[in-house]
C-alpha positions as CSV (number, residue, x, y, z in Angstrom):
1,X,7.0,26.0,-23.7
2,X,8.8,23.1,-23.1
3,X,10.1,20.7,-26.3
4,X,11.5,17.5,-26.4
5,X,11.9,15.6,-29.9
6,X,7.9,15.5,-30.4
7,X,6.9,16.0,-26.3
8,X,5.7,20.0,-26.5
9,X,3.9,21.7,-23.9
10,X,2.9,24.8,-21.8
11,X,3.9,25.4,-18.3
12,X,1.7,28.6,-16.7
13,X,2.6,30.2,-13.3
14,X,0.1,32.5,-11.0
15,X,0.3,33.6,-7.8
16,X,-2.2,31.1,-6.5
17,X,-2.0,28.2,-9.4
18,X,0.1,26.3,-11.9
19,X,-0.8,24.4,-14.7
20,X,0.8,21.8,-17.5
21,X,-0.8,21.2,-21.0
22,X,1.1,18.6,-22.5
23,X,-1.0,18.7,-25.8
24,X,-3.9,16.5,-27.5
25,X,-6.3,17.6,-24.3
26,X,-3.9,16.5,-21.6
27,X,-3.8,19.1,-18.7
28,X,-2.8,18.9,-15.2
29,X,-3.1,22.5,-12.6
30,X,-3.3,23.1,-9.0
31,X,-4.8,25.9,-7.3
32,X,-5.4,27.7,-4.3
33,X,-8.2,29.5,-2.9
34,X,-7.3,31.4,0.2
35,X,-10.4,31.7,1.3
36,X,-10.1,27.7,2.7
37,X,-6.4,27.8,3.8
38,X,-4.7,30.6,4.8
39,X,-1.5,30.0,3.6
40,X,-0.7,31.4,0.0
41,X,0.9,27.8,-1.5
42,X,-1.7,25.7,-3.7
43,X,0.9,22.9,-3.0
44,X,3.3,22.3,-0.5
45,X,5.2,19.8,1.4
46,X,9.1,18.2,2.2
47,X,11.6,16.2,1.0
48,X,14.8,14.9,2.2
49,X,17.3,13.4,-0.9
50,X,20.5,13.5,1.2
51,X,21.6,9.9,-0.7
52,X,20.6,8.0,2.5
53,X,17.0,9.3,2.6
54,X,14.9,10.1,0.2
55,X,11.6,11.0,1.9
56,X,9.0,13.0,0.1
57,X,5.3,14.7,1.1
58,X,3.2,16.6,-0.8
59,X,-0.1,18.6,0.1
60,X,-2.0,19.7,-3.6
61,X,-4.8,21.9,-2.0
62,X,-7.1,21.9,-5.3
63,X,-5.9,19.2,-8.3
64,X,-7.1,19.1,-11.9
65,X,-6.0,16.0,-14.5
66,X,-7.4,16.4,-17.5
67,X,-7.6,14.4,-20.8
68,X,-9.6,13.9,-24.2
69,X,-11.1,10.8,-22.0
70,X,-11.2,11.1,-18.3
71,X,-11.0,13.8,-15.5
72,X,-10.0,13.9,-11.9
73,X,-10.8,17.0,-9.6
74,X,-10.2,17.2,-6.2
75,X,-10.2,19.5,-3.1
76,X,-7.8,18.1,-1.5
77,X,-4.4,15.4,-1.8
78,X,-1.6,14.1,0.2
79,X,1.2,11.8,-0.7
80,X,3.6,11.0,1.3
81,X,6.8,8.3,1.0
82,X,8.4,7.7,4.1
83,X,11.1,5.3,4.3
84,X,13.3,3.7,7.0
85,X,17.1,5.2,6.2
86,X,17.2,4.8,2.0
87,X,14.0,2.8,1.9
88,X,15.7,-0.4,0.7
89,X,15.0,-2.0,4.0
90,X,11.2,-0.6,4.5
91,X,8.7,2.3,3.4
92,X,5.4,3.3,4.2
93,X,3.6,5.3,1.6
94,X,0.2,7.0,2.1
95,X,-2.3,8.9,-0.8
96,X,-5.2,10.3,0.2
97,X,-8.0,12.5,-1.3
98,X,-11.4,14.2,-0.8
99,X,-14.1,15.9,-2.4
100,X,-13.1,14.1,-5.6
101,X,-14.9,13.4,-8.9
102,X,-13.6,10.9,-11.6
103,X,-15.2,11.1,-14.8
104,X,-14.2,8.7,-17.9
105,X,-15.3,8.1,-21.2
106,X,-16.1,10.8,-24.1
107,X,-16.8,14.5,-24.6
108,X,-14.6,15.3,-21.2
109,X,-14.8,18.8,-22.1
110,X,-18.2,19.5,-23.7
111,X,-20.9,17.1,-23.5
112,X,-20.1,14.1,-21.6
113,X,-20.8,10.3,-21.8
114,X,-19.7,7.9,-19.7
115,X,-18.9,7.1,-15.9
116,X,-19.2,9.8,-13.1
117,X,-18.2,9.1,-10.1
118,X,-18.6,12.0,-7.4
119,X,-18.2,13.1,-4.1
120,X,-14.9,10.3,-3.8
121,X,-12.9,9.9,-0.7
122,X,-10.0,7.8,-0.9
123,X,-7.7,6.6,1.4
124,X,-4.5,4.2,0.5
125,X,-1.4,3.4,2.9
126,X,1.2,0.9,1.5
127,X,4.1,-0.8,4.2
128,X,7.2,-2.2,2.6
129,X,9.4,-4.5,5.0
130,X,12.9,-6.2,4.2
131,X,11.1,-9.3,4.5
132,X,10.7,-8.5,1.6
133,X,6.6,-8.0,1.8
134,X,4.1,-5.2,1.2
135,X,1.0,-4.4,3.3
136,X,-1.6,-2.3,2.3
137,X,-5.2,-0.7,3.4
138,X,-7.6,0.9,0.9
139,X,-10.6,2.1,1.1
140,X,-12.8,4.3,-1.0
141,X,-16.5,6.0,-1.3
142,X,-18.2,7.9,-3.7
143,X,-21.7,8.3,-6.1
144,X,-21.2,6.4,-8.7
145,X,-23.5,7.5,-12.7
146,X,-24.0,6.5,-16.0
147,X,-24.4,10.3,-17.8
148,X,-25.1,11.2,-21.3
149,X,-26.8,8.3,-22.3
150,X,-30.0,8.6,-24.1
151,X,-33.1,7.9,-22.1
152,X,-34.6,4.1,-22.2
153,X,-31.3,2.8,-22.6
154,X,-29.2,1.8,-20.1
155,X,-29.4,3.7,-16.5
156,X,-27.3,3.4,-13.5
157,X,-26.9,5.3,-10.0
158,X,-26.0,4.8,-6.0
159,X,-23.0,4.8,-4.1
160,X,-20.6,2.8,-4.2
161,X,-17.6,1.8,-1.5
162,X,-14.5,-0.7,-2.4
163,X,-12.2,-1.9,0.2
164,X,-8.8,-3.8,0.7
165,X,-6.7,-4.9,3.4
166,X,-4.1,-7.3,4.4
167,X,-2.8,-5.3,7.7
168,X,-5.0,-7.0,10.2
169,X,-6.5,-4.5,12.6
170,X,-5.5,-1.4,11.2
171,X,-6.9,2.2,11.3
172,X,-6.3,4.3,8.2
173,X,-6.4,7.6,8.8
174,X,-4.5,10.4,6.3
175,X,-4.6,13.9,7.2
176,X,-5.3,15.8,4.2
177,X,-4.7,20.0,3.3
178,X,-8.2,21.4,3.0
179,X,-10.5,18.8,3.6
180,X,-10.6,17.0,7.2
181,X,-8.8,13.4,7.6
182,X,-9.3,10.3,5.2
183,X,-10.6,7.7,8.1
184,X,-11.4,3.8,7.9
185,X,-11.1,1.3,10.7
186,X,-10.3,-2.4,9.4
187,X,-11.1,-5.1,11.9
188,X,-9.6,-7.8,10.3
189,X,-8.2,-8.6,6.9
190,X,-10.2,-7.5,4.0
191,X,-9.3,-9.7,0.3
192,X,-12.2,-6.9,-1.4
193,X,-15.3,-5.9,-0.7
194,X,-17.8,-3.3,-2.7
195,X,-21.0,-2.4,-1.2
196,X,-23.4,-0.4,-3.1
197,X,-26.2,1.4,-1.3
198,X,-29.2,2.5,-3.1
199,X,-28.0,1.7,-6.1
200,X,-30.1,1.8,-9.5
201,X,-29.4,0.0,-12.4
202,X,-32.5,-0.2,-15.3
203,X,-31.8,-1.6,-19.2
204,X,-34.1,-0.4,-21.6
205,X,-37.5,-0.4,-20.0
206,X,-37.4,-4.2,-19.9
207,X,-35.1,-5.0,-16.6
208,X,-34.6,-3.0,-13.6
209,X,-32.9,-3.4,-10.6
210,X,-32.4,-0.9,-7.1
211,X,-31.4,-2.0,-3.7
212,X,-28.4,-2.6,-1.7
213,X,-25.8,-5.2,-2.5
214,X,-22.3,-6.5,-1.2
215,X,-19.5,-8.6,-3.2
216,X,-17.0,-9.9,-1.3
217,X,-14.3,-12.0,-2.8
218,X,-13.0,-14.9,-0.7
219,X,-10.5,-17.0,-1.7
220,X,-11.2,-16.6,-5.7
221,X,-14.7,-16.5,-5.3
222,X,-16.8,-14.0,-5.7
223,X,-20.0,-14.0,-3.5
224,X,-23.2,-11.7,-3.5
C-alpha cells in the first residue's frame, strides 16, 4: 500500500505480472505469458542517467489501463527516448503498439457503452533538433464501434486509419516485444488524413450511410 496525503493505492507483484490500483477504478498491470516470449520479464528494457545521457527503452509485453471511463489493452508496447548526449541539442522518441483495443465511455467494467475501437496498431516517432524544431510520423489502424446502444438509435462500424507526417519521405518502422514491427511508409508530407473503409454509420431508421471515405486536411481545410 502506498499513501500520500489522500493518493492510496495497491502495488501487486507475481512472477509473471505487476499491477497498480490507484483507487476510484483506476488500474494499470503488465503481464507475461511465456508461451509468446520466452524470456520470463513482462517488461523490460535500458536506460542510461549518467547526468550526460539520459536514454530510456521499454518493452511492456501485455499492458492493461484501466479506469471508471476508458480502457486500453495491448499485446504489445515499446517506448523508447533516445537522445544525442543530454538531449538538449536533439532526441528521437518512438511509441509503438499492437493488438490494441481502446474503449471509452461508461460501464468499463460491466456493461459497456460507448466507443470500441479494436484490433489498433499504432506507430509514432518524434525528432527533436537544436534548431529548435520537432518532426514527427504517426500513423494508426483499427475497427472502430458504437457498443451498448439500444437498437434503432444511433449505429456505427468500419475501420478506421489516421495519419500525420511532417518528415518528408520517411519509413516508420518500430520493432515491438511480442507482436511483429509497427510499419508505414510516408511518401511525402502528410498535414492528416483518416480513411475509413467499410464503414457504417445509421441514425434511427431514418438516415443511413456505408461506404468508404477519406478526410484530408490541407492548409485548414478540411476536404472529403
Amino acid at each position: 500500500s502506498i499513501s500520500s496525503g489522500t493518493f492510496t493505492g495497491t502495488v501487486g507483484l507475481t512472477a509473471t505480472a505487476a499491477s497498480l490500483d490507484f483507487g476510484g477504478g483506476v488500474t494499470a498491470s503488465i503481464a507475461h505469458d511465456p508461451a509468446v516470449i520466452t524470456d520470463n520479464y513482462a517488461l523490460n528494457g535500458s536506460f542510461n542517467l549518467d547526468g550526460t545521457t539520459h536514454a530510456l527503452t521499454l518493452n511492456l509485453e501485455q499492458l492493461h489501463l484501466g479506469s471508471p471511463f476508458a480502457v486500453l489493452d495491448a499485446n504489445g508496447v515499446l517506448f523508447s527516448y533516445q537522445p544525442a548526449g543530454d538531449g538538449t541539442g536533439s532526441a528521437t522518441m518512438l511509441l509503438g503498439m499492437a493488438g490494441a483495443s481502446l474503449f471509452v465511455g461508461s460501464g468499463a467494467s460491466g456493461t459497456p457503452t460507448g466507443l470500441q475501437i479494436s484490433g489498433v496498431t499504432l506507430g509514432l516517432e518524434l525528432q527533436h533538433t537544436s534548431a529548435p524544431a520537432t518532426t514527427y510520423a504517426f500513423y494508426a489502424t483499427g475497427n472502430v464501434a458504437l457498443v451498448g446502444l439500444p437498437a434503432d438509435t444511433l449505429a456505427l462500424s468500419g475501420a478506421a486509419t489516421v495519419t500525420l507526417n511532417n518528415m518528408g519521405a520517411v519509413s516508420l518502422s518500430i520493432p515491438l516485444p511480442s507482436a511483429g514491427t509497427v510499419t508505414h511508409v510516408f511518401t511525402t508530407n502528410d498535414s492528416g488524413t483518416v480513411s475509413a473503409t467499410g464503414l457504417q454509420l445509421s441514425v434511427g431508421g431514418f438516415v443511413s450511410l456505408s461506404g468508404d471515405f477519406t478526410a484530408t486536411n490541407n492548409s485548414g481545410t478540411v476536404q472529403l
